[in-house]
Every structure is written in structure tokens, then in C-alpha cells.
C-alpha positions, 0 to 999 in steps of 0.5 A: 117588472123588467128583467135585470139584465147585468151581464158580464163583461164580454158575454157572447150572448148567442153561445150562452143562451145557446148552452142555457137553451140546451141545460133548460131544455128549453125551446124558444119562440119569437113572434114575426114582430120581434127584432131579426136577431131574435127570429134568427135564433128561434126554435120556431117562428111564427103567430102567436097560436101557432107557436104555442100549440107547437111548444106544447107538442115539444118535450121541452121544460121550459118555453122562452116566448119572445112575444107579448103577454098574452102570447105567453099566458097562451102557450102555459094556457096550453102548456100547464106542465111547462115553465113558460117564461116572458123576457120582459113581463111590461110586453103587453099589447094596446088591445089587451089594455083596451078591453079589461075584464072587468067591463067586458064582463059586464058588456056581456052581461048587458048582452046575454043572448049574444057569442062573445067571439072574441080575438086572441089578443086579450087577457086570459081573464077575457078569453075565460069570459069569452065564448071562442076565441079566434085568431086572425087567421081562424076567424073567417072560418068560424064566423061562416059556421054562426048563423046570421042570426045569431046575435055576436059581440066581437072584441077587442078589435074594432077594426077586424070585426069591422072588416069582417062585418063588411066583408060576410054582412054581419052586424056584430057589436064591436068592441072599441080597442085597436091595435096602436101598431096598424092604427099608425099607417097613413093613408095619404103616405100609403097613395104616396109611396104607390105613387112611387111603386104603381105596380107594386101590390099591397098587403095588409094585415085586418087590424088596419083600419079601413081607409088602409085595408080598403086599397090592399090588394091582399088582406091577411094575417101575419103569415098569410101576408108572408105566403102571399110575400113569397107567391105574388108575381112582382118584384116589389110588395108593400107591407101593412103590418109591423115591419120586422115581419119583413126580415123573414120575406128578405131571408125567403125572397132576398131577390124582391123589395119589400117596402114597410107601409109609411106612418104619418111621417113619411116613414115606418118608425112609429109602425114598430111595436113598443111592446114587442120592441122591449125583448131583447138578447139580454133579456132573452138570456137573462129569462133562461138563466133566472126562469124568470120572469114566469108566466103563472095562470091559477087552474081554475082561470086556465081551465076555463081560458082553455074553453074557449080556446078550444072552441075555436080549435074544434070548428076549425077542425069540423068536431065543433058544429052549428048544434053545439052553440047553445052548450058553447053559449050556456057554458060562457055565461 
């Protein structure tokens, strides 16, 4: 349900979530793919993980999260003790509807010997039913440390546990959803506008499909194409990712030109996510003035969501190895 948003007449809206930000003891987070003027006014900007393990380390009350839902079940998943709140609760994200519960629990169930290594844009019922978790930019490294014969399902990504599939030689049985954002981009638009640019390189996110991610010069999560935006040696880059990512290339590098991959109608419209497109300043104030709308998680479902999460955090870090998978896989079951 979205949040009302009847403001007065005249509101400043950046001074007032400004003064709420401050009575709340609020800190507010904005993903790369929310409008500029939400980034500008962030705490912290960034993927979706990384801004939640950095709220939960804030003394804050209260999390304002301008993102998707999943990113804010994430950070109370993290962040029990916190009020988290969503601007706009209707913010989900197409991979999260591509995988329900309820079938990916019976999925598993068809495949018991299998690791459920699951991509962080689902549901917390998901990541509970769910071995690891990984992001795009943890998910490398984690699928180096399973042995290749270990059976694995990854989802909901089929286009990212493809890429990884390719990349490593694995066989992983893939889950069918895929991101409607990376999905959009057209390959023949995409040769087009190279054709334009022949020196410029291109940069793609792994949710893109291959005949996408097959002629990037670099392939990457959000903030690895930003690193990559800020080290390459040209003068012009083009994106394959949602476009408002571009506004922190601009502020970093306003010398360069950053050039949104095209959809199939020659621009990069359609590339904008609905769902991230819903939060806006209104929203944002009206979240901090009402608390709502409010994330809640019963203990039971965040404890075990946590689980997984913290799986993919231990083999990230080294404490989680090899020996440890048949504990990780019983647990999952």
C-alpha cells in the first residue's frame, strides 16, 4: 500500500526530512538506482547489502531505506532492533515476484542433495529456504570455494547464474526469473550506438542477458561498473545497468560522458526501474513523519533468513570453508 503523501502547501521538502531525519534519529539510505535527488540527500549510497550492514552498524533508531523491498526486509533482517521503513511498500523487484516461496520450497524439495545458493534479490521467505545468499558482487567468490561436484540450484537469476555458469564451467540448475530492468536493453541498439562511440568501452551489469553481457568490455555489480566508470582510461563509457547509476559517475568524473545502454526503442527509457521509480521526496518525508510504512519480519522467519546471510558473509571473510558445507546444507533442509 503506498504512502499518502498530502503535504502542505509550500513544504521545503529537503528541510523538513532534514529536521525529521534529525527527531527520528534517522539514517537514510538510497540504492545507485534511485532518482538523483534522493542520492543527494542520503546518508549512504550504494548496494543494497552494503547499505544495510552499514545502517546496522549506525546508532540510528530509525532506517529510511529508498530501495526495493527486499532491500529493506534486508537491513531489519539485520537490523532486528531498528524501525526500518520503505517509502512506498508497492517497491518490489520482478526477481523477487519470479520466485515464490512456495514453489522454490518444493523446487528444493525435488532436489535435496542440491545448495540452494541463492541471489539476494528475493524474499526473506527465500533467503530462509535458502542455503547462501549471495550478491552480485559476492558471488564469484563463494561459488570458487563449492566444489564442482557439488550439485547447486541458483535462483532467481537466470541470466547471473548463467553468467556464472559460462564463466567457472559449472552446471548449476537455474532458477527461470530475471531482472525486467537488464532484460529491456537491445542488442542491436546497443552495436548502434557503438557504432557512434567505436572507442568507447562498455560496461554491464551480470543480470543482463548474454547477447548483452557477451560484447562488455567489463561485467560487474553496480558498484564495480562505478569503480570501473572512475578508473577506465577513455572519455566516453557505456552503461548497462539502470541508468540513475550514471548520476554518481557524473558527480565523480563530470569531465567524462556516460552514455545509458539503449532499450529497443533507441533510448533508455524503459531501462528505468518502476519499482525503484515509485520513492520519491514526498514519500521519503511522509515515511519519517509517520514511520510508516514499517518493515516487520516475525523472529522465528528473520533468524533463519540471517542464516543464510551469514553463510555467504563467513565465506566471504574465510571463517565459512569447504567442511563446513554439509552442516550448512543440513541446516537448509
Amino acid at each position: 500500500m503506498s504512502v499518502e503523501t498530502k503535504l502542505p502547501t509550500g513544504t521545503d521538502l529537503r528541510a523538513e526530512i532534514d529536521r525529521l531525519r534529525k527527531e527520528r534519529n534517522a539514517v537514510i539510505l538510497a540504492h545507485y538506482y534511485q532518482r538523483p535527488e534522493l542520492q543527494d540527500l542520503a546518508d549512504f549510497v550504494g548496494d543494497s547489502l552494503e547499505l544495510s550492514r552499514k545502517a546496522a552498524d549506525t546508532d540510528a533508531d530509525v532506517i529510511a531505506f529508498c530501495g526495493v523491498k527486499f532491500m529493506a526486509d534486508t537491513a531489519k533482517i539485520l537490523s532486528p532492533e531498528k524501525i526500518v521503513v520503505l517509502p512506498d511498500m508497492n517497491a518490489g523487484c520482478s526477481l523477487e515476484d519470479s520466485c515464490p516461496p512456495e514453489k522454490f520450497k518444493a523446487f528444493r524439495e525435488k532436489h535435496p542433495d542440491h545448495i540452494a545458493l541463492t541471489y539476494i534479490n528475493c524474499s526473506t521467505e527465500v533467503k530462509a529456504l535458502s542455503d547462501v545468499i549471495v550478491t552480485s558482487s559476492s558471488a564469484e567468490t563463494i561459488l570458487q570455494q563449492i566444489p564442482e561436484d557439488q550439485p547447486i540450484i541458483f535462483g532467481p537469476d537466470r541470466h547471473l547464474g548463467g553468467y556464472l555458469n559460462r564463466k567457472f564451467n559449472r552446471n548449476m540448475l537455474l532458477w527461470p526469473g530475471v531482472c525486467i530492468v537488464h532484460e529491456a536493453f537491445s542488442e542491436r541498439e546497443l552495436l548502434k550506438l557503438k557504432e557512434q562511440y567505436p572507442d568507447a568501452p562498455i560496461a554491464a551489469h551480470p543480470e543482463c542477458p548474454p547477447h548483452i553481457v557477451d560484447h562488455a568490455d567489463h561485467v560487474g555489480s553496480t558498484s564495480a561498473i562505478l569503480q570501473f566508470a572512475k578508473t577506465f582510461s577513455g572519455d566516453t563509457l557505456i552503461v548497462a545497468t539502470e541508468p540513475h547509476i550514471i548520476h554518481q559517475m557524473q558527480k565523480a568524473l563530470p569531465e567524462k560522458n556516460f552514455i545509458g545502454a539503449p532499450g529497443a526503442d533507441g533510448n533508455c527509457n524503459c531501462n528505468i526501474c518502476p519499482y525503484m521509480a515509485l520513492n520519491t521526496m514526498e514519500k521519503l518525508y511522509t515515511c519519517l513523519r509517520d514511520l510508516e510504512p514499517r518493515i516487520e519480519i516475525e523472529e522465528g522467519l528473520r533468524l533463519r533468513a540471517k542464516r543464510s546471510l551469514d553463510n555467504m558473509l563467513g565465506m566471504a571473510a574465510g571463517t565459512i570453508g569447504q567442511g563446513d558445507l554439509g552442516r550448512i546444507r543440513a541446516e537448509g533442509q
